[in-house]
C-alpha positions as CSV (number, residue, x, y, z in Angstrom):
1,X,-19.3,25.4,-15.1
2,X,-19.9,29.4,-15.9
3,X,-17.5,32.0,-15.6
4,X,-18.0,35.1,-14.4
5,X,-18.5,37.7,-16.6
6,X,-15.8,39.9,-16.8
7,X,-16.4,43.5,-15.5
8,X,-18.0,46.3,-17.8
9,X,-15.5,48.8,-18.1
10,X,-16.9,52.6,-17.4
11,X,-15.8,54.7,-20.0
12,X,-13.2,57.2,-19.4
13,X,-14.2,61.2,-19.5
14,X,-14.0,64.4,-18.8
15,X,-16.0,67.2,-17.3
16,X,-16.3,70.8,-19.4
17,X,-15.5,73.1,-15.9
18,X,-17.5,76.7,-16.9
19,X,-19.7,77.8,-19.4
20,X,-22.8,76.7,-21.2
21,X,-22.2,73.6,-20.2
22,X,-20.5,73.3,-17.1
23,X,-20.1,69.8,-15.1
24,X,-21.5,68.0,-18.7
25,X,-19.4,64.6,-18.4
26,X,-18.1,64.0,-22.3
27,X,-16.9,60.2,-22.6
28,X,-13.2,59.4,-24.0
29,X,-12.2,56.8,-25.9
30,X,-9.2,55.0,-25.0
31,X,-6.4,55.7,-27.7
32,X,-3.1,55.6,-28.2
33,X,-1.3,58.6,-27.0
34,X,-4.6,60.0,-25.7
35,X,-4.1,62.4,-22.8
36,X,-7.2,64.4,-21.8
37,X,-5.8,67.2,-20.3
38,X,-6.8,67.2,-16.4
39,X,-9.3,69.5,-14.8
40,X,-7.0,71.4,-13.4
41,X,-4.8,72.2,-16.0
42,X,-7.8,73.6,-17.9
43,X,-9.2,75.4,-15.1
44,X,-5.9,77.2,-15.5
45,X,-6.1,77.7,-18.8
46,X,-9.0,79.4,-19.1
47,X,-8.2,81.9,-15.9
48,X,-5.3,82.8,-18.3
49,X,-7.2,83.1,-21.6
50,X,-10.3,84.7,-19.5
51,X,-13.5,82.7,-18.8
52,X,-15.5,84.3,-21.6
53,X,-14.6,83.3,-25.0
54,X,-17.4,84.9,-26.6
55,X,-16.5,85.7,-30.4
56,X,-13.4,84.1,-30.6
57,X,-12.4,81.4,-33.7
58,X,-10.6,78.4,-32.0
59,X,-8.4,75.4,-33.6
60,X,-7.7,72.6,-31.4
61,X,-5.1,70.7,-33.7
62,X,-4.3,67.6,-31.5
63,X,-8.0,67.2,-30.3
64,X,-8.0,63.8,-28.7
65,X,-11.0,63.8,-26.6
66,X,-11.9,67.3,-27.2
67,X,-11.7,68.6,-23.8
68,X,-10.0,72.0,-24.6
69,X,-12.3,72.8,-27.9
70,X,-15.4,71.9,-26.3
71,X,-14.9,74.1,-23.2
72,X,-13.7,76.6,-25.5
73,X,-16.9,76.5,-27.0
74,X,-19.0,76.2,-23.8
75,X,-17.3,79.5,-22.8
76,X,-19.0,81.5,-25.8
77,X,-16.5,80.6,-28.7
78,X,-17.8,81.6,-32.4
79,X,-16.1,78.8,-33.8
80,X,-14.6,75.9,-32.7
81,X,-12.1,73.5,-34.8
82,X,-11.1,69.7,-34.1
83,X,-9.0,67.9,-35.9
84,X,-7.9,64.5,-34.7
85,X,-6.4,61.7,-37.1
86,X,-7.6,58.6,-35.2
87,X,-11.1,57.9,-36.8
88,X,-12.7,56.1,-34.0
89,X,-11.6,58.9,-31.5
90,X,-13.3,61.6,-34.3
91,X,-16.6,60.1,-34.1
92,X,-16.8,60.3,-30.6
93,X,-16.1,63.5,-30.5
94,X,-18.9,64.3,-33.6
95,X,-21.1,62.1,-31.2
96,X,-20.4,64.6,-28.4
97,X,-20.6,67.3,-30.5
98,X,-24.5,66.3,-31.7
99,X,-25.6,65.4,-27.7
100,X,-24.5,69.1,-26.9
101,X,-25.9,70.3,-30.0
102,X,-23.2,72.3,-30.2
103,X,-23.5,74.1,-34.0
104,X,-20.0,76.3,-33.6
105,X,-18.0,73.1,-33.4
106,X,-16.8,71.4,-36.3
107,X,-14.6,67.9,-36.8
108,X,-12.1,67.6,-39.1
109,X,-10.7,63.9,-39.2
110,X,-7.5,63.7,-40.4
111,X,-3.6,64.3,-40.4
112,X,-3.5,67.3,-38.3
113,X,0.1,69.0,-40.5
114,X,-2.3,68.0,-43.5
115,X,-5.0,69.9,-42.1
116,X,-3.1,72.5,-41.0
117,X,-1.0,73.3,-44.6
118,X,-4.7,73.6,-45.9
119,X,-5.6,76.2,-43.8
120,X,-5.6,80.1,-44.4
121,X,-3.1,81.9,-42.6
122,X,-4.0,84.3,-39.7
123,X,-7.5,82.7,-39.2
124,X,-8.1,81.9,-35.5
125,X,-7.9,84.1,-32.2
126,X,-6.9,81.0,-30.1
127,X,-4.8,77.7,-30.8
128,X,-4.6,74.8,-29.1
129,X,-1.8,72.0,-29.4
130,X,-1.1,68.9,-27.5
131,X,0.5,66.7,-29.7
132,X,1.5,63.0,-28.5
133,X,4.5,63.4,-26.3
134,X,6.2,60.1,-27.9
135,X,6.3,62.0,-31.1
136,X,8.9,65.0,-31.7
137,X,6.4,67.1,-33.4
138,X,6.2,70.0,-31.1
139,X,8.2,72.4,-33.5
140,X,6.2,72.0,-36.4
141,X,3.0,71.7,-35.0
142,X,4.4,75.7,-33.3
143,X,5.5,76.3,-37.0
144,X,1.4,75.8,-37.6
145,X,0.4,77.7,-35.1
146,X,2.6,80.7,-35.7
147,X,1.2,80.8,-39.1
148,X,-2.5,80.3,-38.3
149,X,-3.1,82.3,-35.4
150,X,-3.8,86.3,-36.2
151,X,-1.3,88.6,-34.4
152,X,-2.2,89.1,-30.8
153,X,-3.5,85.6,-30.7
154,X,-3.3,83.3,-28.6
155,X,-1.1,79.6,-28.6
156,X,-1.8,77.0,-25.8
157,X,0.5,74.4,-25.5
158,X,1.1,71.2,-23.5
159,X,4.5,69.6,-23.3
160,X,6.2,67.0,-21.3
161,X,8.8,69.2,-20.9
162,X,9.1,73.3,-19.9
163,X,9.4,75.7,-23.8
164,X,12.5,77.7,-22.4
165,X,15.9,77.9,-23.0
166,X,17.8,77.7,-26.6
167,X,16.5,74.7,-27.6
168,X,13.0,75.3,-27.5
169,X,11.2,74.9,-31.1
170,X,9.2,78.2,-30.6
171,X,9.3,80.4,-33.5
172,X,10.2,84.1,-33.7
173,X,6.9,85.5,-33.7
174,X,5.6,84.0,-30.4
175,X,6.4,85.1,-27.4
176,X,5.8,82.9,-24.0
177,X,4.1,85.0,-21.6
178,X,3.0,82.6,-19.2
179,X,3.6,78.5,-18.1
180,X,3.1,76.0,-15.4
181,X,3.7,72.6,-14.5
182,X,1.0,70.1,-13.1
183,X,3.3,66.4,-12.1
184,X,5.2,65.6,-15.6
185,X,2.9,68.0,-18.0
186,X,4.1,71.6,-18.9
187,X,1.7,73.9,-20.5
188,X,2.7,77.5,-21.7
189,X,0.8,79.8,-23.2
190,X,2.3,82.3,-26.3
191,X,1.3,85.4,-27.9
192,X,1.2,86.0,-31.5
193,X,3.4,89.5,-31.8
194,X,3.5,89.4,-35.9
């Protein structure tokens, strides 16, 4: 007697939403703690950071499927910076990197506070960070970002819960100027004012 196959899963992905390459589905690997953060959230984003890029160094240190880099880059980004510790989930996103030909993006696979210590201070207009929410890394991974983004930059960040009020991790020289909620995910957005 033959069983039935068992269905082919599709893939997970996401969509880039403007730019270059706008609707361009990228595929997402499923990972532990892997959240690729919704259309709509970005589609936010990017009406707060403005919808042209052009110029700007980005470091997305929590890449996961590389949503927020990759539209970053789609949207005229000079440089474009992934770092994601999960090797598997890395070469998909150097795979998606190659099918959109896409030269101002570079992966870094590894720990992303490894990466980050190795980094030169001040270096990148905009920084991305959407660290695993099971993990309590939010205040060093804003320690990072402090350090590596130039004053007047720019630091996105997803939570699963709102940046306000005493306990908040956020260091001295960012200052929240603007945040949301979509269902259980809190992004914010900071200014570097050092």
């Amino acid at each position: 007697m033959n069983t039935p196959a068992a269905p082919r899963r599709t893939p997970a992905q996401v969509r880039i939403i403007g730019g270059r390459w706008k609707r361009t589905p990228l595929p997402v690997l499923e990972a532990e703690g892997l959240r690729p953060t919704p259309d709509r959230v970005r589609e936010t984003l990017f009406n707060w950071l403005g919808q042209d890029l052009t110029g700007l160094s980005c470091l997305d240190l929590f890449a996961g499927s590389g949503a927020l880099g990759f539209e970053a880059a789609s949207r005229g980004a000079a440089q474009v910076t992934l770092v994601e510790a999960n090797p598997r989930v890395a070469k998909q996103l150097r795979d998606n990197q190659y099918r959109l030909d896409a030269a101002q993006v570079r992966v870094i696979q590894g720990d992303a506070f490894a990466v980050a210590a190795g980094m030169p201070t001040a270096g990148f207009d905009v920084v991305f960070l959407d660290p695993p929410f099971a993990e309590d890394w939010l205040g060093p991974a804003l320690e990072h970002a402090a350090r590596l983004s130039r004053p007047g930059g720019l630091v996105y960040v997803e939570t699963d819960r709102a940046l306000t009020g005493p306990q908040a991790p956020v260091p001295a020289s960012l200052e929240l100027v603007r945040q949301a909620r979509a269902g259980a995910v809190h992004f914010h957005l900071l200014v570097h004012r050092g």
